[in-house]
MIDOSE-1310 file (N, C-alpha, C; in nm, 2 decimals, decimal comma, always signed):
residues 171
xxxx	+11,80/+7,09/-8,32/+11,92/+7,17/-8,33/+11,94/+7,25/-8,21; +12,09/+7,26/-8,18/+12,12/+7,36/-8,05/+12,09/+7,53/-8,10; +12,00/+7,59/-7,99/+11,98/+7,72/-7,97/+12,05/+7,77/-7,87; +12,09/+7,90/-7,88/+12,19/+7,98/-7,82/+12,11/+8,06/-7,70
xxxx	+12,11/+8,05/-7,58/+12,05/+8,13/-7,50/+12,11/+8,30/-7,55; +11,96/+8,34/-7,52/+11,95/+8,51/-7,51/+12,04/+8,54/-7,42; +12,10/+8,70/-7,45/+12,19/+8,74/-7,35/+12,16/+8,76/-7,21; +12,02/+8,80/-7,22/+11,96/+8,83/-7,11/+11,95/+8,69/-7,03
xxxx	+11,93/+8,58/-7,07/+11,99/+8,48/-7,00/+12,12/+8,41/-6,96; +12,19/+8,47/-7,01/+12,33/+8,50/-7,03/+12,38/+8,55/-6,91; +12,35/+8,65/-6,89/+12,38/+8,76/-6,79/+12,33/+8,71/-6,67; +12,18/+8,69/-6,64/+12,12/+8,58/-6,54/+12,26/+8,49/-6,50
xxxx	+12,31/+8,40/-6,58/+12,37/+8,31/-6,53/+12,51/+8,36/-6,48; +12,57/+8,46/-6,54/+12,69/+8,50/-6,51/+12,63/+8,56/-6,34; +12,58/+8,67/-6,38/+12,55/+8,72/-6,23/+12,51/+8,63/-6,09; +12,47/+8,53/-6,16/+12,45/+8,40/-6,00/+12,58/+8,33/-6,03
xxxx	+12,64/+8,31/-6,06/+12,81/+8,26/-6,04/+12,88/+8,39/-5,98; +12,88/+8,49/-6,03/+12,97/+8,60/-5,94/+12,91/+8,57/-5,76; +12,76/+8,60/-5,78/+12,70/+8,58/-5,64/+12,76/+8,49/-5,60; +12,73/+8,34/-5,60/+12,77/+8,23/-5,50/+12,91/+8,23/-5,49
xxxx	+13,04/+8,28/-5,62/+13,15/+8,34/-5,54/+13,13/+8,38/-5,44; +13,12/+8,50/-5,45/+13,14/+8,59/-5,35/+13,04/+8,54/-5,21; +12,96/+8,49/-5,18/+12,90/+8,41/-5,07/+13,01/+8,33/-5,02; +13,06/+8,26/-5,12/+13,16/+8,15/-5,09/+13,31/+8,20/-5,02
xxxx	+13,33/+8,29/-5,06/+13,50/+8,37/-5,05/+13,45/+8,42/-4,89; +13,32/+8,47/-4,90/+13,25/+8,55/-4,76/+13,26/+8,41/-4,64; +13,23/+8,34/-4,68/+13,19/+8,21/-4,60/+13,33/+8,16/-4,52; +13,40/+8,21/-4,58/+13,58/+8,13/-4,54/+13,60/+8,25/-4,39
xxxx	+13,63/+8,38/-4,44/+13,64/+8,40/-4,35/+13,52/+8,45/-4,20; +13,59/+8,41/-4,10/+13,55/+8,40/-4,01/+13,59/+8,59/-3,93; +13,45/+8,59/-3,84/+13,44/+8,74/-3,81/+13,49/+8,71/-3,65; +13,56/+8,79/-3,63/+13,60/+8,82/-3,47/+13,48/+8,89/-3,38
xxxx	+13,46/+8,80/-3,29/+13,33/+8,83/-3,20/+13,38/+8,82/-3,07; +13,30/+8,94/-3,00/+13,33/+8,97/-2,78/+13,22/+8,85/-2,78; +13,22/+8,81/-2,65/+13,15/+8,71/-2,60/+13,02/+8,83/-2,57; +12,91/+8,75/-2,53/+12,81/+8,83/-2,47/+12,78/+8,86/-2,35
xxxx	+12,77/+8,97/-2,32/+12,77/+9,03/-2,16/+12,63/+9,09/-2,11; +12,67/+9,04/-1,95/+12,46/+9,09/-1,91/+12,51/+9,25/-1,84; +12,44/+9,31/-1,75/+12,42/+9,43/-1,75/+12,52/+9,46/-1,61; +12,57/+9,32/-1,55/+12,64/+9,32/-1,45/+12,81/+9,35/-1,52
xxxx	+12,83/+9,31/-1,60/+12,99/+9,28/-1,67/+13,02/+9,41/-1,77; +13,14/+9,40/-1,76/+13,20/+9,53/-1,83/+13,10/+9,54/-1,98; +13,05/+9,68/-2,04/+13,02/+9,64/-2,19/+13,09/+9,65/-2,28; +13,03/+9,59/-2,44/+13,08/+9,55/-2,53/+13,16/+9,71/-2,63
xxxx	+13,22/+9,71/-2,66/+13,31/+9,80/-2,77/+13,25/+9,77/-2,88; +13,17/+9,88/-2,97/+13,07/+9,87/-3,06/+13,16/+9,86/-3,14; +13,16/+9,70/-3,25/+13,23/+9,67/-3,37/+13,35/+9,61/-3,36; +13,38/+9,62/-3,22/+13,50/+9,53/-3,19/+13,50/+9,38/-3,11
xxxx	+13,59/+9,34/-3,12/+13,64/+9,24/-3,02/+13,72/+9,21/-2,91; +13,60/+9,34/-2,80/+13,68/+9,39/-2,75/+13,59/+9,44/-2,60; +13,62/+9,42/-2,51/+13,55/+9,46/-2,40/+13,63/+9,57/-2,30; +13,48/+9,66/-2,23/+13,58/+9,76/-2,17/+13,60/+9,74/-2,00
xxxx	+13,73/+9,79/-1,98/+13,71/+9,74/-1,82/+13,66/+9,81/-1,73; +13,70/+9,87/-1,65/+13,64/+9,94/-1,51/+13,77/+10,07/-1,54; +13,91/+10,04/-1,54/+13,98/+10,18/-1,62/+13,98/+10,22/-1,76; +13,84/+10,13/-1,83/+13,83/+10,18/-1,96/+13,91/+10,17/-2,07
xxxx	+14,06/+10,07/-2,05/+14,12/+10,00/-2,16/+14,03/+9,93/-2,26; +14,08/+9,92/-2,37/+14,01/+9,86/-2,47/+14,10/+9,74/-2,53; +14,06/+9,62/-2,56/+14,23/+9,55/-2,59/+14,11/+9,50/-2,75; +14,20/+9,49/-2,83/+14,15/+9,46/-2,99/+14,23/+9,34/-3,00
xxxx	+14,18/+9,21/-3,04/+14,26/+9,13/-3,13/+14,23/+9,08/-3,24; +14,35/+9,06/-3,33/+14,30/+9,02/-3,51/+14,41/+8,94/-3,50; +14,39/+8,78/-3,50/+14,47/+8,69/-3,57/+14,47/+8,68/-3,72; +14,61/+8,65/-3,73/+14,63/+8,63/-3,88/+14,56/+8,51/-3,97
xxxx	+14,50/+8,49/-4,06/+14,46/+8,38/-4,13/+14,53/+8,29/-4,15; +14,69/+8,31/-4,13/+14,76/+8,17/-4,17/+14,85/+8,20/-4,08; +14,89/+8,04/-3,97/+14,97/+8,02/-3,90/+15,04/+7,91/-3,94; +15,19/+7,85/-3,83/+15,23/+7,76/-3,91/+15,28/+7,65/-3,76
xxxx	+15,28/+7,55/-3,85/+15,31/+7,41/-3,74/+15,42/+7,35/-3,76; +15,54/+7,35/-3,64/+15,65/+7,29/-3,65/+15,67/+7,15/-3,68; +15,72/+7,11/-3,77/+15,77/+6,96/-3,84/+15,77/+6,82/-3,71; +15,85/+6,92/-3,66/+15,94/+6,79/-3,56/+15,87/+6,78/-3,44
xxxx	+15,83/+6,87/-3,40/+15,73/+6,89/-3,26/+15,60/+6,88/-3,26; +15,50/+6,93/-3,37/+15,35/+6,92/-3,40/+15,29/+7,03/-3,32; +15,40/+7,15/-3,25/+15,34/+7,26/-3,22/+15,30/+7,36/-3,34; +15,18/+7,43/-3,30/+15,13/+7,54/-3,40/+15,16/+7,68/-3,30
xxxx	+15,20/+7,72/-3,45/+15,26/+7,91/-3,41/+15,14/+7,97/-3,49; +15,08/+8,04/-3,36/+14,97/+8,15/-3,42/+15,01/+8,29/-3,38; +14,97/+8,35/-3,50/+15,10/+8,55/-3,50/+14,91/+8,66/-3,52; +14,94/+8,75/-3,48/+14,86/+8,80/-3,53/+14,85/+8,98/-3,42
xxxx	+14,79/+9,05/-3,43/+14,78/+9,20/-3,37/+14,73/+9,22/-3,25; +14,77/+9,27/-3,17/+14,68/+9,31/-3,03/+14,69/+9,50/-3,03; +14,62/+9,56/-2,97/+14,62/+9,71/-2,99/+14,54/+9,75/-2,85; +14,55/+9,87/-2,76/+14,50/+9,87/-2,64/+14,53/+10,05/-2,66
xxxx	+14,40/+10,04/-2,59/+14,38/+10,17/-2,59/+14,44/+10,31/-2,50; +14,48/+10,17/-2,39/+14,59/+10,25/-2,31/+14,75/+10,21/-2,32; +14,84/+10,28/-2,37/+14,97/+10,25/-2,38/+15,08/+10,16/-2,23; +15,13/+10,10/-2,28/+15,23/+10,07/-2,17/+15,17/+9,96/-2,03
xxxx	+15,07/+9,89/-2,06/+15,00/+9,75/-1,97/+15,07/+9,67/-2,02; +15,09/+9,54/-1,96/+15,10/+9,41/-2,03/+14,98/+9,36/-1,99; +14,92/+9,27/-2,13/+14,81/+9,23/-2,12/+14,87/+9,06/-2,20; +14,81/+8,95/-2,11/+14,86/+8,84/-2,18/+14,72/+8,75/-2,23
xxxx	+14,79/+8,70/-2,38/+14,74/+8,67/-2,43/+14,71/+8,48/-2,45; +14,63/+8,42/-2,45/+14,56/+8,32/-2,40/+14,55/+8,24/-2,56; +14,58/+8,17/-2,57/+14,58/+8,11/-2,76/+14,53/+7,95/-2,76; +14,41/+7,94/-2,80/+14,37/+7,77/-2,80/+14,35/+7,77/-2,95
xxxx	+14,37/+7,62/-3,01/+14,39/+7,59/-3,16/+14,25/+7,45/-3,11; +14,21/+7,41/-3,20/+14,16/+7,28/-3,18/+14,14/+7,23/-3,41; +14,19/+7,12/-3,40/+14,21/+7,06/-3,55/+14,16/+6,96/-3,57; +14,06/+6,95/-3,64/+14,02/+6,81/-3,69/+14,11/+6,70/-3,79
xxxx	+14,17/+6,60/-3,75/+14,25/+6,52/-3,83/+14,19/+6,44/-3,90; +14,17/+6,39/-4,08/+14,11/+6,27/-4,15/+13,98/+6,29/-4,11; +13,92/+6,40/-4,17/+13,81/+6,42/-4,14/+13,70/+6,38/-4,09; +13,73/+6,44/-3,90/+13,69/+6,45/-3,78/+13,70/+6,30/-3,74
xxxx	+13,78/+6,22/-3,78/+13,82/+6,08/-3,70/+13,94/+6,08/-3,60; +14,01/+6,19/-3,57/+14,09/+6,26/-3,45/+14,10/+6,43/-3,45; +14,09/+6,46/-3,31/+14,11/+6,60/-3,29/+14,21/+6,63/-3,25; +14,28/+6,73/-3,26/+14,38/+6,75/-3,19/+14,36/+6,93/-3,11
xxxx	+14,36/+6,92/-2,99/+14,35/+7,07/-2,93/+14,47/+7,11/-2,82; +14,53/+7,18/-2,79/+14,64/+7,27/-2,71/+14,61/+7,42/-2,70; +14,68/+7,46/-2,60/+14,70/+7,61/-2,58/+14,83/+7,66/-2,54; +14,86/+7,79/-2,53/+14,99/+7,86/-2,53/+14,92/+7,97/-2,52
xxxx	+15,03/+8,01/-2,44/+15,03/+8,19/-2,39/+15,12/+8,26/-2,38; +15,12/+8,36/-2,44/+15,22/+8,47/-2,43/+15,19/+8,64/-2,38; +15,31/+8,72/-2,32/+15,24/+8,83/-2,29/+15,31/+8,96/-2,34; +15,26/+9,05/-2,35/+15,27/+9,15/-2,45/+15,28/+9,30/-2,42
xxxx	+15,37/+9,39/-2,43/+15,33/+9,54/-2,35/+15,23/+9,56/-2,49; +15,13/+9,64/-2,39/+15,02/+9,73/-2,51/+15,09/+9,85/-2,58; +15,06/+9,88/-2,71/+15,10/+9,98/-2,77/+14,91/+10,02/-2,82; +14,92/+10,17/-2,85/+14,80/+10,19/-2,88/+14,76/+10,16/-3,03
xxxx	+14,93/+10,14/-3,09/+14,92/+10,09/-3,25/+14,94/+9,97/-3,22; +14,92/+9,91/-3,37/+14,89/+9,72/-3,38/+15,03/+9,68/-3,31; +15,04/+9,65/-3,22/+15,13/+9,50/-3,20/+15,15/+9,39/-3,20; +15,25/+9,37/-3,28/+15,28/+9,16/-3,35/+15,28/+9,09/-3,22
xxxx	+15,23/+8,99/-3,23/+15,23/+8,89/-3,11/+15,28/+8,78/-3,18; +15,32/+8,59/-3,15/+15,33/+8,50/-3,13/+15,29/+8,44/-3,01; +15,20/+8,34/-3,04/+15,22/+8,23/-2,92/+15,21/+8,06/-2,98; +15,28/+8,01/-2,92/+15,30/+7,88/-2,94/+15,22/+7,79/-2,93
xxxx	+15,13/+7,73/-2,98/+15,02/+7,61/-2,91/+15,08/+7,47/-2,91; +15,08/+7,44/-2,77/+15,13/+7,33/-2,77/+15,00/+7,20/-2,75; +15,01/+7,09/-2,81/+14,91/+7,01/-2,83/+14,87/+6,94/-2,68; +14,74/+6,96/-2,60/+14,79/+6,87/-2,47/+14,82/+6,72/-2,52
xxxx	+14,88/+6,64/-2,36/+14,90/+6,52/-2,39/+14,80/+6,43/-2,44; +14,87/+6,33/-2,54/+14,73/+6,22/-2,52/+14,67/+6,24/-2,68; +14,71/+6,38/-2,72/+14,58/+6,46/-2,86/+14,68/+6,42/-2,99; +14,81/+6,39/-2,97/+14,88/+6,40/-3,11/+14,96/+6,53/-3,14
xxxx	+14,99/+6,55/-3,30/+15,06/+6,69/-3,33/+14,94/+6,74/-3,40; +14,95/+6,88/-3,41/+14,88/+6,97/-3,50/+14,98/+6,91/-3,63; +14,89/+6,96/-3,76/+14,96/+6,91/-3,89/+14,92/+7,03/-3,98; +14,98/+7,03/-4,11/+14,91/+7,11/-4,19/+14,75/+7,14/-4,21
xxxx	+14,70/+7,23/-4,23/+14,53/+7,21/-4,30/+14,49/+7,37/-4,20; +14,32/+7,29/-4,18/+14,28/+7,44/-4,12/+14,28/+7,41/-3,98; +14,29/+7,50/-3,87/+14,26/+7,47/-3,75/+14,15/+7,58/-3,70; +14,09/+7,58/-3,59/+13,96/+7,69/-3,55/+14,07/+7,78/-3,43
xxxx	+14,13/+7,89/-3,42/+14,19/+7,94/-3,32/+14,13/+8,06/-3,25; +14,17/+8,04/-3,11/+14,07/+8,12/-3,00/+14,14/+8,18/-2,95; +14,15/+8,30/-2,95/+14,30/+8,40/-2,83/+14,15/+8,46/-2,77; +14,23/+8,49/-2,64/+14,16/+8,56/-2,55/+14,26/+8,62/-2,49
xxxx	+14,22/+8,79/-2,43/+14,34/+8,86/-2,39/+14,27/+8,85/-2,21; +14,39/+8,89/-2,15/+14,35/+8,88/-1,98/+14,46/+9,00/-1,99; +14,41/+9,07/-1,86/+14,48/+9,23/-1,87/+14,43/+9,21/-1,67; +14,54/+9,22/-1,58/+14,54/+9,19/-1,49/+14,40/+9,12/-1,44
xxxx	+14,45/+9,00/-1,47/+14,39/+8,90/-1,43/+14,22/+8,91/-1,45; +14,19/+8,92/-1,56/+14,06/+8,96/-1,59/+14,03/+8,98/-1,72; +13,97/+8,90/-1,81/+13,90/+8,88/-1,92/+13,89/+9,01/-1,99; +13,96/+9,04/-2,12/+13,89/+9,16/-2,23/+13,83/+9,16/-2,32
xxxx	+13,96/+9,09/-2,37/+13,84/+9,03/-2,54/+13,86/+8,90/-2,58; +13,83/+8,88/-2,68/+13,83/+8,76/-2,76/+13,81/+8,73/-2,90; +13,91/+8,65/-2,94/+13,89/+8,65/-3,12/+13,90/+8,54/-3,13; +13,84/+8,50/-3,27/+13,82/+8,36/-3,22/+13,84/+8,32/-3,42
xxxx	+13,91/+8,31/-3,50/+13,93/+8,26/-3,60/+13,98/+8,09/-3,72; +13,92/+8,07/-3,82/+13,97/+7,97/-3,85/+14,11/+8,02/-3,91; +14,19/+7,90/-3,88/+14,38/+7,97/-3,98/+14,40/+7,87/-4,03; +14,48/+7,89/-4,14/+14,54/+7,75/-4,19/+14,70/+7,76/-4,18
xxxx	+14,70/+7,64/-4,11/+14,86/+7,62/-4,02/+14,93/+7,57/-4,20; +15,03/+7,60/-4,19/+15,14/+7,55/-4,28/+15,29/+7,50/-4,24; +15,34/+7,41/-4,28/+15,42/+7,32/-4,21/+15,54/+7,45/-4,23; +15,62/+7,42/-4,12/+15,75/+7,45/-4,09/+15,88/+7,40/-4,08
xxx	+16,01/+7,36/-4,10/+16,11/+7,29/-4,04/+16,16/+7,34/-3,93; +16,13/+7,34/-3,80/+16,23/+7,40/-3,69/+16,14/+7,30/-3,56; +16,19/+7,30/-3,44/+16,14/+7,21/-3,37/+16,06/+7,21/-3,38
């Protein structure tokens, strides 16, 4: 005859299903990380993604989780925040995508850059990634995206996220 587990077993099993949720949801997203620096190179911004320079600007970036990929062209548009601790620089921003197509039987990778006056609050960016030649188009799914900011000609930060591109109609 079927016996009914105790609650206390009950509960057991509920509570490891919330867990491995929540592992799982944790698992998707991806954390924005500075590169690592030795004792010669500017240091790291504790908690950010973000390096200081020699005038002590701070540049922050947070790409958005979901970008999107033009139809007709196979370019990917990645949007997301830049914020600098000194008002009024232009600091340009450096954007590489790389996409595995039919799971990892073609890659497809491009870059695009755009540049940006700093605001000390979040500002909206775009940049375009264009696929190099030879790689194909970006398409729907997930892609791994890498911005990196350069602030007169010299490395700040870097974010480095997975997005999921969504198709578009426009070139």
């Amino acid at each position: 005859m079927f016996r009914f587990a105790s609650r206390a077993i009950r509960a057991r099993h509920i509570l490891t299903v919330i867990a491995v949720t929540t592992l799982g949801a944790c698992a998707d997203d991806q954390s924005i990380n500075a590169p690592q620096q030795n004792a010669a190179e500017p240091r790291v911004a504790a908690g950010a993604s973000a390096l200081e320079t020699t005038d002590a600007t701070v540049v922050t970036i947070s790409p958005d989780r979901v970008g999107n990929v033009r139809v007709y062209s196979g370019y990917a548009g990645v949007t997301g925040t830049v914020t600098c601790s000194n008002a009024g620089e232009q600091v340009r921003l450096r954007a590489s995508a790389r996409q595995e197509i039919m799971k990892g039987k073609t890659t497809v990778t491009g870059a695009g850059e755009v540049t940006v006056t700093c605001t000390t609050s979040p500002q909206f960016f775009q940049a375009i990634v264009v696929p190099y030649p030879g790689n194909g188009s970006f398409e729907r799914g997930k892609a791994l995206v890498q911005v990196d900011a350069i602030l007169a000609d010299a490395f700040v930060a870097q974010a480095v996220r997975t997005v999921r591109l969504q198709e578009v109609a426009s070139y």
